[in-house]
Structures are given as structure tokens and as C-alpha cells.
N, C-alpha and C positions, 0 to 999 in steps of 0.2 A: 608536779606532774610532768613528768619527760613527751616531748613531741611526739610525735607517731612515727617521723621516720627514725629517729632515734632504738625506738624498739622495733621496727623494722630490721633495721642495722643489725641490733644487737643478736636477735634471730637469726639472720642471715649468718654470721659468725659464727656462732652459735653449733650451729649445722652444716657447718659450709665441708666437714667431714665425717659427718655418719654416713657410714657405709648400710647400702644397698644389701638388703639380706639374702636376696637371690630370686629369682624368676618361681622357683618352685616352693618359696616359703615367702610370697605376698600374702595367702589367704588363708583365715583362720580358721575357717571354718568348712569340711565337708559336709555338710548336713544340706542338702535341697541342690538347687541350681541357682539361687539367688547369690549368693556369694561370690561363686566365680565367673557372674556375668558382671556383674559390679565392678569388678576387680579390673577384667578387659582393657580400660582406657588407660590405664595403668602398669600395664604389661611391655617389658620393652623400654621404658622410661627410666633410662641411668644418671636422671639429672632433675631433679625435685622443683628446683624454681624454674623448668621448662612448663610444666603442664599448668595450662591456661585457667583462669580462674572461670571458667566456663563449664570445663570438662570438671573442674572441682566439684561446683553446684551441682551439675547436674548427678552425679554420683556420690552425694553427700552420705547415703547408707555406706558407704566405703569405709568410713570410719570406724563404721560397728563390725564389718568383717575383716578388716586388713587383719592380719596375724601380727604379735607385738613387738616384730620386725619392720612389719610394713607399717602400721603406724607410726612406729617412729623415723622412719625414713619420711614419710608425706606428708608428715601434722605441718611440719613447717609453712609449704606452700599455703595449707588449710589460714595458719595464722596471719599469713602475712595480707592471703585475700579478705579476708576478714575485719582487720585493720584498715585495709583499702575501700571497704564496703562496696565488694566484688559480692558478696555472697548474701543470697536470699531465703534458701534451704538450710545450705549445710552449717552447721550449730558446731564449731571443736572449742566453744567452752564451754558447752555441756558434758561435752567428753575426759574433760579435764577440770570438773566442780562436780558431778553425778557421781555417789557413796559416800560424801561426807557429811552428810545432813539427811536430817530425816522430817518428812511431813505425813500427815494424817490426811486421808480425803474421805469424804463418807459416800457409801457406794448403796444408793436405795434398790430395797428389791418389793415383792408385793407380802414377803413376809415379814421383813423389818430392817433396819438399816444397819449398813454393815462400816463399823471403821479401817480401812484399810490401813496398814504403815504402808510407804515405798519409801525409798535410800537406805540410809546407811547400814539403821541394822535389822531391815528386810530381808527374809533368808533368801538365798539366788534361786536354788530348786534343790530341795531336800532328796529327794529322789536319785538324784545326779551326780548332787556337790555336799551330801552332809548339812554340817555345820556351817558352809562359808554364808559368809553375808555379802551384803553388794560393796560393804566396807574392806572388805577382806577381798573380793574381786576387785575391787578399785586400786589398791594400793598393788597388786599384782600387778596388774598391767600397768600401770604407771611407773613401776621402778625400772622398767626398762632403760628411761633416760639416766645421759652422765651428768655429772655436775652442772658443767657449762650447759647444756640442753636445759636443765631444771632452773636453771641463771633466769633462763631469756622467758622461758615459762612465765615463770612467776612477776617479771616485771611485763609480761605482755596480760596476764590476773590482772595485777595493780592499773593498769593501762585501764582495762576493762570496769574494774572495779570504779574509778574516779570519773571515769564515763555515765553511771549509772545513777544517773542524779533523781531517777523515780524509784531507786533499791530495791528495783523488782531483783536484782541479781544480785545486790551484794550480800545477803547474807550466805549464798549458796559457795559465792566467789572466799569472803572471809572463811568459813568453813574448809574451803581444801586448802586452803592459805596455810593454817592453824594446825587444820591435824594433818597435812603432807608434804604440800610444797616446799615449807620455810626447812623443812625440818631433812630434804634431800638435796636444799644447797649445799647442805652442811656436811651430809653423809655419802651421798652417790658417789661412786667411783667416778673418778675424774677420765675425761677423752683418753687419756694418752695411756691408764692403767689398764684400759681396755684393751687398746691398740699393743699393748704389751705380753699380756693374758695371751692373744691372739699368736702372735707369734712367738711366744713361748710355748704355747701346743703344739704349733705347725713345726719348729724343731724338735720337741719331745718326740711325736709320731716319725717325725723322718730319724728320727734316731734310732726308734725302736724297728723299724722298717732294716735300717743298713745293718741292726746286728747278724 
């Protein structure tokens, strides 16, 4: 089992170059005014290990609205207060183990009792999204990280994981371990091919601009 500051560290690295998606694509969501009051304490913030693990907690729905820019630019601070047990509310290894598993709960009513699924292959909202399931949203939003992001991930799981010595979490933890995590060390594009992508458009368009 690696120390805590150790995966701290490794986090911190980790991150220490994901770029800021922009002031106007922090939020994912327009649907209500919840979202982009949320978002607020987080506005302005071009420095991730700045914001206090205060403002963290107390805006821990931030998680479920950043856009999959802004979560990956803030997960970090989330983990690292988290680690520190700064944080009382906000839950980011729920956010990062929730669609890979699935459980049954039974849901009584006064005509008979209902099995409900929720995770993995719960559909999201048929209406909306089709086919996808919360496995299929899962793994969407999650590919956003590069390799190294997915590094620190996964050994901040492990961290979690060997913590959990009542296994109220590890099967949820093994589960994204297994069908995601292990499996975007291996495959995510690495920091620097990103970083490359990036300014290889920003010349393409300036090129195509000077014809």
C-alpha cells in the first residue's frame, strides 16, 4: 500500500498540466439554474490546487454539473481533499466507480413490490438517450483523462480500495478497476499527444485562414 502523500504527489503530477477548458465551457449542463450556481465558486479559478477544500465540500454537486472539461480540470483538488479528509459531502469516488456495476433494490408500493436495477446496465432515459446505459455514460465521460490522469486515478482507487477494510466500496471500486480504469492506462492518449492534436489544429486553421 503506497502512503497517502505519495498518491498525493503522484496526482499532483499528474495534473499539474491539464488545461483550463474555458470560463464559458465549465458547465454542463443548461437545463434549470442549479448548475450554473454551482459552478460560481469556480469561476475565475486558473489554478485547481488553489480552491480551498471548503468551497470544495460545500459545492460538491459540482461534480455532477461541471462539463467534461471542467471535471477534469477539478477532480484533482476533489481527490486530493478527499485523501486529506477535508471532505464530508462531496463523494469523487462515486463519480469515478458509479456505471460499472450493477445492484437491485426493491422498491414497495401498495400494489406489489418493484425490482428496480440502477448502475451499469440501467438504461439513462430512453426518451432522451436511446440505448445508452449508465455504463455507456460512464465510460463517456470518463475518457476524457490522458494516460498520466488515468495513472494517478487508478492508484488513488487502489489507495481507496485498501482503505476499505468493511468492503462496503470495494466491490464498486474493483468493478471500475476491471472494466475501465486498468484498461485506459493502457490506451488513453498520452498528455503530450494531446498537447500536440492541439496545436496542430491551431496551425491547420491559421493556415487555412492565410490562404
Amino acid at each position: 500500500m503506497r502512503e497517502k502523500q505519495q498518491v498525493i504527489d503522484l496526482i499532483r503530477k499528474a495534473f499539474r498540466g491539464t488545461v483550463h477548458p474555458g470560463e464559458a465551457f465549465l458547465v454542463g449542463s443548461r437545463e434549470g439554474c442549479e448548475a450554473s450556481e454551482v459552478i460560481v465558486p469556480f469561476m475565475g479559478v486558473a489554478d485547481w490546487s488553489q480552491v480551498a477544500a471548503e468551497i470544495l465540500d460545500a459545492n460538491s454537486e459540482a461534480l455532477s454539473f461541471f462539463s467534461e472539461g471542467g471535471f477534469r480540470f477539478f477532480l484533482p483538488a476533489y481527490l486530493i481533499a478527499d485523501l486529506k479528509g477535508q471532505l464530508q459531502t462531496a463523494d469523487p469516488l462515486f463519480h469515478l466507480t458509479g456505471g460499472f456495476s450493477d445492484a437491485v433494490v426493491q422498491v414497495p408500493t401498495k400494489v406489489r413490490v418493484y425490482e428496480k436495477t440502477i448502475g451499469k446496465s440501467a438504461l439513462l432515459n430512453p426518451r432522451r438517450y436511446g440505448a445508452m446505459t449508465f455504463y455507456d455514460y460512464a465510460r463517456y465521460r470518463l475518457s476524457i483523462f490522458a494516460r498520466e490522469e488515468a495513472e494517478a486515478i487508478v492508484v488513488y482507487l487502489e489507495y481507496r480500495q485498501d482503505l476499505d477494510s468493511d468492503g462496503i466500496e470495494t466491490s464498486s471500486i474493483t468493478a471500475a478497476l476491471d472494466g475501465f480504469w486498468r484498461e485506459r492506462t493502457a490506451t488513453a492518449p498520452h498528455a503530450s499527444a494531446l498537447r500536440k492534436h492541439v496545436d496542430d489544429e491551431a496551425a491547420y486553421i491559421r493556415d487555412l485562414q492565410e490562404r
